[in-house]
C-alpha positions as a LaTeX table, in Angstrom:
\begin{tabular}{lrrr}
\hline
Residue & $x$ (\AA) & $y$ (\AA) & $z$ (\AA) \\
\hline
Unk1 & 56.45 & 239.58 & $-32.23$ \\
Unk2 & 57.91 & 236.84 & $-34.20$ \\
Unk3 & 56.15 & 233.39 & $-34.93$ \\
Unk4 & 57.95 & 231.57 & $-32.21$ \\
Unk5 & 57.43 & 233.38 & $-29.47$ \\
Unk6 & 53.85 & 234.25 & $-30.35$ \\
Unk7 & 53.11 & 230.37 & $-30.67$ \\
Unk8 & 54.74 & 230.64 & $-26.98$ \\
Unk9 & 52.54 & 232.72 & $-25.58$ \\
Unk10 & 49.45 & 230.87 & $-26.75$ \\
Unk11 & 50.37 & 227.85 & $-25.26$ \\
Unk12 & 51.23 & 229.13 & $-22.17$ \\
Unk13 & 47.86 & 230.99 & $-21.82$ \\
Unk14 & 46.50 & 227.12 & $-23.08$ \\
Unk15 & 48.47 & 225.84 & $-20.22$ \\
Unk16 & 47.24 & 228.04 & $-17.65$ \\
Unk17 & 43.79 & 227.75 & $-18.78$ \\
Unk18 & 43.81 & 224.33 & $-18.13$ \\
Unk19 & 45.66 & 224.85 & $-14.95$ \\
Unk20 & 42.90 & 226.56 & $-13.55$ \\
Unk21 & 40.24 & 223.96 & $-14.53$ \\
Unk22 & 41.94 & 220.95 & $-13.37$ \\
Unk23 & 39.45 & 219.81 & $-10.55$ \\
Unk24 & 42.88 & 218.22 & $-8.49$ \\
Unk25 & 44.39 & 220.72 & $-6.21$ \\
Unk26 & 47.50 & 222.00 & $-7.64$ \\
Unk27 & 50.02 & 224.63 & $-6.93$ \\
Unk28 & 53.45 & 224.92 & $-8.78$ \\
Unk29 & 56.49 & 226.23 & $-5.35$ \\
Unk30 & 59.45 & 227.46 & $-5.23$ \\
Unk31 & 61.78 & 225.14 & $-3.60$ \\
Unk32 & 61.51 & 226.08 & $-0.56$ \\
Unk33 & 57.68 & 225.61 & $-0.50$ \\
Unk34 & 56.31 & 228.54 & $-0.89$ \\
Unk35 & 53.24 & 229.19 & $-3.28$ \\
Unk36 & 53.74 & 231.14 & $-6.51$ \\
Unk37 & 50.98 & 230.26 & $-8.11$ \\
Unk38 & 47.49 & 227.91 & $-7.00$ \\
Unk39 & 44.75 & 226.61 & $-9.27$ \\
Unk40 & 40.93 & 227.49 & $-7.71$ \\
Unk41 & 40.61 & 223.61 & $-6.53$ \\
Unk42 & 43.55 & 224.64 & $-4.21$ \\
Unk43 & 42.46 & 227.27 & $-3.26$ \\
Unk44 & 39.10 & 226.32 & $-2.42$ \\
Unk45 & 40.59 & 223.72 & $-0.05$ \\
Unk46 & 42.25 & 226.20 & 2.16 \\
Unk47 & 38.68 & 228.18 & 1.77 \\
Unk48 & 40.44 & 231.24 & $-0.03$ \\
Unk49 & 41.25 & 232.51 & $-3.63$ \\
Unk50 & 44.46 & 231.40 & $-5.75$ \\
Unk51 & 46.03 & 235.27 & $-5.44$ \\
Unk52 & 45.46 & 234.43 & $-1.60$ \\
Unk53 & 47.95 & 231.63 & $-1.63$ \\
Unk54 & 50.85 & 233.17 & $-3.32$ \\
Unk55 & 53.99 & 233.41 & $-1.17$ \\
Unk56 & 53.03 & 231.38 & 1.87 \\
Unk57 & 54.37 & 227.88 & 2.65 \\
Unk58 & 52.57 & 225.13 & 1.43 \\
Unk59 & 53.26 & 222.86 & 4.56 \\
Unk60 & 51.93 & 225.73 & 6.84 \\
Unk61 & 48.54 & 225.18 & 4.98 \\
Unk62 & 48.67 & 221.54 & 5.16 \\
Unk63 & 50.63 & 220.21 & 8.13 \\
Unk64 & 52.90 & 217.24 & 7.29 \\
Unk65 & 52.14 & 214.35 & 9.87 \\
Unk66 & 56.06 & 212.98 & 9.62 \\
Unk67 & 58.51 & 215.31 & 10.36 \\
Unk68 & 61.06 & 212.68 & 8.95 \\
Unk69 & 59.49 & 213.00 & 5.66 \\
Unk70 & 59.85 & 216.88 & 4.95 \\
Unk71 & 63.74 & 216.17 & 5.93 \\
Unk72 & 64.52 & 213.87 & 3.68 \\
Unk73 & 62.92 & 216.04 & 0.94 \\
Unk74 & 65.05 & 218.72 & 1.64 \\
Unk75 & 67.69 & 216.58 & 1.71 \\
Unk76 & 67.12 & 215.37 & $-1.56$ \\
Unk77 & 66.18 & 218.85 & $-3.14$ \\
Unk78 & 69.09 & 220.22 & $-1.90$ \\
Unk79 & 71.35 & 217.18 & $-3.68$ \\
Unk80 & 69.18 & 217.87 & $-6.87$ \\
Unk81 & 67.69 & 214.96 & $-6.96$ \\
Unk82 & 64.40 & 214.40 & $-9.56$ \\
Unk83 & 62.30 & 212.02 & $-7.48$ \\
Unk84 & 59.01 & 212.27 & $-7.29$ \\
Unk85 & 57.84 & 213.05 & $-3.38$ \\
Unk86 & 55.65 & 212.24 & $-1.07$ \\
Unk87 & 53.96 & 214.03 & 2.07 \\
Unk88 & 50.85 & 212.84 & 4.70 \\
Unk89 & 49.19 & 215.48 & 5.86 \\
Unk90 & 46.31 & 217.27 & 7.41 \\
Unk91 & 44.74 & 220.43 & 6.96 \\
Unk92 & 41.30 & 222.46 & 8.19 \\
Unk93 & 39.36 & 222.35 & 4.81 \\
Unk94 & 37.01 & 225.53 & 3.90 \\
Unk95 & 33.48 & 224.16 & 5.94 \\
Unk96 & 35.56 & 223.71 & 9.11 \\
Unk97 & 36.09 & 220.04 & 8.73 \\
Unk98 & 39.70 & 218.48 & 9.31 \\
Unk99 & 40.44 & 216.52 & 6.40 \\
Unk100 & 44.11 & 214.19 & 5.53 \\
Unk101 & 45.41 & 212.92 & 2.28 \\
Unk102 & 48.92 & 213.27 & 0.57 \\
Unk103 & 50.99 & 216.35 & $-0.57$ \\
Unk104 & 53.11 & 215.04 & $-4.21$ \\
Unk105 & 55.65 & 217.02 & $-5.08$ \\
Unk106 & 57.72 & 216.92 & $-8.41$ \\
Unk107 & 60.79 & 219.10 & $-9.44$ \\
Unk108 & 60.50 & 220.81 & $-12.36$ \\
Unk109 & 63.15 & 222.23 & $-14.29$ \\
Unk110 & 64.69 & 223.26 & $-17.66$ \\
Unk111 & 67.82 & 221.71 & $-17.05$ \\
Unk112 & 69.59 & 219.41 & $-14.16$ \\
Unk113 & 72.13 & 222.21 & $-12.84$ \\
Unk114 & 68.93 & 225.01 & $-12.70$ \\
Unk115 & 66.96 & 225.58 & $-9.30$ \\
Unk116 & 63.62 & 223.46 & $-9.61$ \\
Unk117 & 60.36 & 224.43 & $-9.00$ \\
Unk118 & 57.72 & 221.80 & $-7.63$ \\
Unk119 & 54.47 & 221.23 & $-8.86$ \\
Unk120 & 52.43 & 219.91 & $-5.87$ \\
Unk121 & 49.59 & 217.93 & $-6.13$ \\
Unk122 & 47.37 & 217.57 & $-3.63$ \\
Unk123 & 45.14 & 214.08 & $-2.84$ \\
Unk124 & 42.28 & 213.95 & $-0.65$ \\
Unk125 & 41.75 & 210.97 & 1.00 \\
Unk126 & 38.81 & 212.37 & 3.67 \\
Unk127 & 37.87 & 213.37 & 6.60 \\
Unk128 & 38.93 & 212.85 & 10.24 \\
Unk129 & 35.97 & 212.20 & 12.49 \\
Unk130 & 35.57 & 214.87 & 15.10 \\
Unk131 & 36.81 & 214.42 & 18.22 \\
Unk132 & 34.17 & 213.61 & 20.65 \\
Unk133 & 33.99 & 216.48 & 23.83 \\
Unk134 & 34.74 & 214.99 & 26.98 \\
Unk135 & 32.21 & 215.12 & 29.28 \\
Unk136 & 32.37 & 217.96 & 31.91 \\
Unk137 & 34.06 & 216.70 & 35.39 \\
Unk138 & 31.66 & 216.46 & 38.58 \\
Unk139 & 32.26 & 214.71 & 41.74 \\
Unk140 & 30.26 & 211.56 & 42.46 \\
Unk141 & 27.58 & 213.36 & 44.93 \\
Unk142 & 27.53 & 216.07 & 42.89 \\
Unk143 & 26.76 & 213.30 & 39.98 \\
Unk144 & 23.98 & 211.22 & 42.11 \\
Unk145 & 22.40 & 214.82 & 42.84 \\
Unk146 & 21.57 & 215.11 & 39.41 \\
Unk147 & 20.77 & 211.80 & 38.53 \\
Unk148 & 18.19 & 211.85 & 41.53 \\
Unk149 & 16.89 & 215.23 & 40.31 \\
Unk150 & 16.73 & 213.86 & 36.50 \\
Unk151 & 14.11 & 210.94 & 37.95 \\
Unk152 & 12.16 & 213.60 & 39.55 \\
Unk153 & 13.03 & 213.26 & 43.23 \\
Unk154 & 12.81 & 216.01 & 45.20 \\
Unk155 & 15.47 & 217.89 & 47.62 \\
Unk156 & 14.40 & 215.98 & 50.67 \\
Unk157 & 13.92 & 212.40 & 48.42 \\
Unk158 & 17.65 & 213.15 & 47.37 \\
Unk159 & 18.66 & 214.00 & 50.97 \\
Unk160 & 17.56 & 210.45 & 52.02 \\
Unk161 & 18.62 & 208.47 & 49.06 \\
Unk162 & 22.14 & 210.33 & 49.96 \\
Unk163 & 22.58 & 210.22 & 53.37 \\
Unk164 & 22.63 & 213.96 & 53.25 \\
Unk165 & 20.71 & 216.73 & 54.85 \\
Unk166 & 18.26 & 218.88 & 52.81 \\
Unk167 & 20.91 & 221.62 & 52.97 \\
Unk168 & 23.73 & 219.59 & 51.67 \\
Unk169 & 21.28 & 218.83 & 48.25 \\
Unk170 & 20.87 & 222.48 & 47.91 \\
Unk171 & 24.68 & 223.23 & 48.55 \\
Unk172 & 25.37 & 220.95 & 45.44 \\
Unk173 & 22.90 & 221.87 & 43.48 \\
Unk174 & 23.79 & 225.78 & 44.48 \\
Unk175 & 27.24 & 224.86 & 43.23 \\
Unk176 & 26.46 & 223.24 & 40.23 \\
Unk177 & 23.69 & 226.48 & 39.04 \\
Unk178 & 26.60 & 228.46 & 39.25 \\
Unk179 & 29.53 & 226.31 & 37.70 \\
Unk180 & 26.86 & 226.29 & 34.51 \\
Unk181 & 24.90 & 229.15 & 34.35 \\
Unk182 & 21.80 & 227.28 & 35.25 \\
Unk183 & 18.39 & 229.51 & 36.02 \\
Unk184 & 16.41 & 226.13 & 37.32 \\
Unk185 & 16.32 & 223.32 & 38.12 \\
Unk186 & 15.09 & 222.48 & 34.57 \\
Unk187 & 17.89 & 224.07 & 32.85 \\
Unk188 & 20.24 & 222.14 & 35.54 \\
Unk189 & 19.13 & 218.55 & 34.37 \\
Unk190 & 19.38 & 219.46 & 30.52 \\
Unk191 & 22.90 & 220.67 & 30.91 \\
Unk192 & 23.81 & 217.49 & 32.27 \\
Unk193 & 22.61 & 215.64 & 29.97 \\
Unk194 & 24.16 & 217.98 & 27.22 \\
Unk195 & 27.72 & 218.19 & 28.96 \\
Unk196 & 27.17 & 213.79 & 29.05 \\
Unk197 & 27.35 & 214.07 & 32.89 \\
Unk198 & 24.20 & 211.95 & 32.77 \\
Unk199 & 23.98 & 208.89 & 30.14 \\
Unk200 & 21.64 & 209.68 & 27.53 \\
Unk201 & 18.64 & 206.93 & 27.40 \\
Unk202 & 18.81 & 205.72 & 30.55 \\
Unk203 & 16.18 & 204.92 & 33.17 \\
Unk204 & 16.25 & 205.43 & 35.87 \\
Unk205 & 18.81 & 208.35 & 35.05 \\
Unk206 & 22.24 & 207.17 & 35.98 \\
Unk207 & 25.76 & 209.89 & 35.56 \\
Unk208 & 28.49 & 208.05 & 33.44 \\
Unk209 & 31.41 & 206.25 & 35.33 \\
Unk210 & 33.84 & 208.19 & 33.63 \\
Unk211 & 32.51 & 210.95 & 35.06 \\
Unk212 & 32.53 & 210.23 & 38.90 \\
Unk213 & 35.84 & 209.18 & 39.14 \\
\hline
\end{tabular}
């Protein structure tokens, strides 16, 4: 092996090496998108290994938000343009969370007239805050039933409060037992309160208005 090419190969094992320490996410694509080769700080984000990575499409892994965006990349790639580029995204990071930031992409070439290659960069701004579960749907008697029986009433203290008849309390509460698995009574009230059919911290125990619409 002569000098020159030896010297090569050193600095491209250099260059790797630091490649794979860089703590920013980076992955060099072909031009189409698709991985060919991931440092571990990529990887990790997508909760996998670099090898993992190779050959699938980097905007599969992290969804653009602007579809208008991604076409006017490929636009530009396809006119050979050199700009630097720019993607929003979101992805589901390795603990489950769903996280945003920006995808940069640069072409990278030896010359204008060869096919570049992108090195993509990826920036983590943070997290989106998990959506909060709506609360399961009951009807309004079926709601006052519970709220009654959260304060302790009993079936024929509900029936009055209600209007009902001691056999239209059970009928709800029959329904209800089975809609949620409930063995009790017991069990009934704390699945209401952890569905958020009934409003935590409040007394007397009161369902949610959302929920009796």
């Amino acid at each position: 092996m002569d000098a020159g090419r030896a010297d090569g190969v050193v600095w491209r094992n250099r260059a790797l090496t630091l490649f794979d320490r860089l703590a920013v996410p980076v992955a060099v694509c072909d031009v189409y998108g698709r991985v060919m080769l991931a440092n571990p700080a990529m990887a990790a984000e997508c909760g996998t290994t670099p090898g993992r990575l190779r050959g699938q499409d980097v905007l599969e892994l992290f969804r653009p938000q602007e579809a208008t965006q991604v076409e006017r990349i490929a636009e530009a790639l396809r006119l050979r343009h050199r700009s630097r580029y720019q993607v929003s995204v979101r992805w589901r990071a390795s603990g489950g969370a769903e996280r945003f930031g920006e995808l940069t992409a640069d072409p990278v070439s030896d010359s204008v007239d060869e096919t570049p290659t992108l090195l993509v960069m990826l920036r983590v701004r943070g997290e989106c805050a998990p959506a909060e579960p709506e609360p399961a749907r009951v009807t309004p008697v079926e709601g006052r039933v519970l709220a009654l029986l959260a304060g302790g009433a009993t079936t024929a203290g509900a029936a009055r409060e209600l209007g009902l008849s001691k056999d239209g309390v059970t009928y709800h509460l029959r329904r209800l037992s089975a809609r949620w698995n409930a063995a009790n009574r017991t069990e009934l009230v704390a699945r209401a309160y952890a569905l958020g059919v009934l409003t935590p911290g409040a007394w007397p125990p009161e369902p949610r208005p959302t929920d009796t619409k």
